[in-house]
Kinemage of the C-alpha trace (Angstrom):
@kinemage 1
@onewidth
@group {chain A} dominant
@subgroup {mainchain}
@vectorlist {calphas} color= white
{ca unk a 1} P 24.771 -14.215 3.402
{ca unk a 2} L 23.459 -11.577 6.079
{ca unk a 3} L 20.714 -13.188 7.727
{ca unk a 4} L 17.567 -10.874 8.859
{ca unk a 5} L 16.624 -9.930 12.390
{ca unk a 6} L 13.208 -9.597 13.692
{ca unk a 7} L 14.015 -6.973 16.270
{ca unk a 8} L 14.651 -4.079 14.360
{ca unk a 9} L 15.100 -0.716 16.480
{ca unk a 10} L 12.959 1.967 15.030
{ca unk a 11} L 12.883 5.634 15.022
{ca unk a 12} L 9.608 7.060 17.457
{ca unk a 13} L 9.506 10.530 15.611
{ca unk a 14} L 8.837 8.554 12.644
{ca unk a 15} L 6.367 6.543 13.929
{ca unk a 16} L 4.522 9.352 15.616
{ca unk a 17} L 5.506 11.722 12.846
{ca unk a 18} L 1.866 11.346 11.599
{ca unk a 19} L -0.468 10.789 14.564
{ca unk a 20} L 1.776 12.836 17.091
{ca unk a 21} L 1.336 10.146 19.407
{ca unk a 22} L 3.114 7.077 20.010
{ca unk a 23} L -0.259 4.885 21.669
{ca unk a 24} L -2.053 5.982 18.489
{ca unk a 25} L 0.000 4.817 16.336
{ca unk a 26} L 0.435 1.278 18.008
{ca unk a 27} L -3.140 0.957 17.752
{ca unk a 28} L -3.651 1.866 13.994
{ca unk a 29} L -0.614 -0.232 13.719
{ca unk a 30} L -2.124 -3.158 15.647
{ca unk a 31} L -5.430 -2.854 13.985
{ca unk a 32} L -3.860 -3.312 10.557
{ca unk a 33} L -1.654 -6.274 11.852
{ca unk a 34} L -5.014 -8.142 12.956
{ca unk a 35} L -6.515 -7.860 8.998
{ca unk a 36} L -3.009 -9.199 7.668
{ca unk a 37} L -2.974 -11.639 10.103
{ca unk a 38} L -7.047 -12.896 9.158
{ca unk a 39} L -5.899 -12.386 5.344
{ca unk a 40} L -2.945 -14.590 5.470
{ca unk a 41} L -4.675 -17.230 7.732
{ca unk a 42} L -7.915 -17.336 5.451
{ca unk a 43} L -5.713 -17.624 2.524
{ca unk a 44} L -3.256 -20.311 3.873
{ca unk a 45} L -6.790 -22.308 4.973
{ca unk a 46} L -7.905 -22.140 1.300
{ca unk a 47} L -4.585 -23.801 0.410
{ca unk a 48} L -4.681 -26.209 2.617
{ca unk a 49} L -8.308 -27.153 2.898
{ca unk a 50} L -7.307 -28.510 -1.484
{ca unk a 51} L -5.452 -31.363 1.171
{ca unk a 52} L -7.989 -32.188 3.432
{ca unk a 53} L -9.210 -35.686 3.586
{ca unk a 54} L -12.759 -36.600 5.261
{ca unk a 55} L -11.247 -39.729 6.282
{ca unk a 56} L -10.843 -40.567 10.226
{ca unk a 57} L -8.414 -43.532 10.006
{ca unk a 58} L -4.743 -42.275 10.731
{ca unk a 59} L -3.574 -45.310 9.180
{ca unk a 60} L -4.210 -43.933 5.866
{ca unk a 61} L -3.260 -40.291 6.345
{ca unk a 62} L -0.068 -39.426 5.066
{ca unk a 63} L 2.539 -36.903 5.059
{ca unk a 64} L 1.659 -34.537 1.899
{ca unk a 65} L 5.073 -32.396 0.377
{ca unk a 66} L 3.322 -30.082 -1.018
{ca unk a 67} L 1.025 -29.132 2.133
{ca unk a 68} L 4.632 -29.356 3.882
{ca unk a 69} L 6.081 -26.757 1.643
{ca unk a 70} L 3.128 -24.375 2.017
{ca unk a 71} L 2.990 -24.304 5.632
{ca unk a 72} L 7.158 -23.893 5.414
{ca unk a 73} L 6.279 -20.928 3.145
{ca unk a 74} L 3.960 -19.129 5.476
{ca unk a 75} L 6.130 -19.574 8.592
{ca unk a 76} L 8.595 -17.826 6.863
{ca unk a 77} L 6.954 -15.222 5.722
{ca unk a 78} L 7.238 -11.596 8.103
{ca unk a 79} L 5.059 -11.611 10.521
{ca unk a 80} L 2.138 -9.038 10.318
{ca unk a 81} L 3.033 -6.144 13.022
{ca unk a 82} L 6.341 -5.982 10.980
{ca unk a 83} L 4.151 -5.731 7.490
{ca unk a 84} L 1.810 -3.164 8.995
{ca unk a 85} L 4.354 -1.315 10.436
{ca unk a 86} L 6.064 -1.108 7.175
{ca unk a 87} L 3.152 0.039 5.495
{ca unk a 88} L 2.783 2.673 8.283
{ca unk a 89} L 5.980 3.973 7.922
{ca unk a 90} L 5.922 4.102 3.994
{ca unk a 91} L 2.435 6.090 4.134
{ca unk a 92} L 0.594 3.427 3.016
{ca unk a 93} L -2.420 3.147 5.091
{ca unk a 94} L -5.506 5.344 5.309
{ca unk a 95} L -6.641 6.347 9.030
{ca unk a 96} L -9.139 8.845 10.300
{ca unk a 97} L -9.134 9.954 13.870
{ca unk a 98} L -12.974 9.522 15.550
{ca unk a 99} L -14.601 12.549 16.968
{ca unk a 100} L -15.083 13.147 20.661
{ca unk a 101} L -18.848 12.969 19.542
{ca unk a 102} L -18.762 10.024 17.306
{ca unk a 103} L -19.565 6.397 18.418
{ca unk a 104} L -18.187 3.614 16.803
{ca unk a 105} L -21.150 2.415 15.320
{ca unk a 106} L -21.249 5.180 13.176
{ca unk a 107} L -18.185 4.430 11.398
């Protein structure tokens, strides 16, 4: 069984094949990574939240499996620079580039 390594070397033409330059591209990268990272984290709150107790006495808190295997499940999961930067690489996000004029407010 081949196991999977999180350092992957990856080509910069590709990665700059659409924005021509490397910085851009981290940061279109990097902005997607931070709404996969608030998407998972929401969702593995909602999950987990189903376990929470409103009890304060650690006496009768207890180990729960399946709140175990959840957690398990999302540590295992790729992280999300390595899911954005797949979707970058397969074409699958949507970016503009801002006009010298424009301010960000008017996005």
């Amino acid at each position: 069984m081949a196991t999977q390594t999180s350092v992957i070397t990856r080509d910069l033409d590709k990665l700059t094949a659409s924005t021509g330059n490397i910085y851009e591209t981290v940061a279109i990268i990097s902005q997607r990574a931070k709404q996969i990272a608030v998407n998972l984290k929401e969702e593995l709150n909602a999950k987990l939240a189903e376990f929470a107790t409103t009890v304060d006495n650690l006496e009768e808190i207890f180990e729960n499996r399946e709140q175990i295997e959840i957690s398990k499940f999302y540590e295992r999961m790729p992280k999300p620079t390595t899911i954005a930067t797949e979707e970058f690489l397969e074409g699958k996000l949507k970016f503009r580039m801002r006009d010298e004029n424009e301010t960000p407010e008017a996005q």
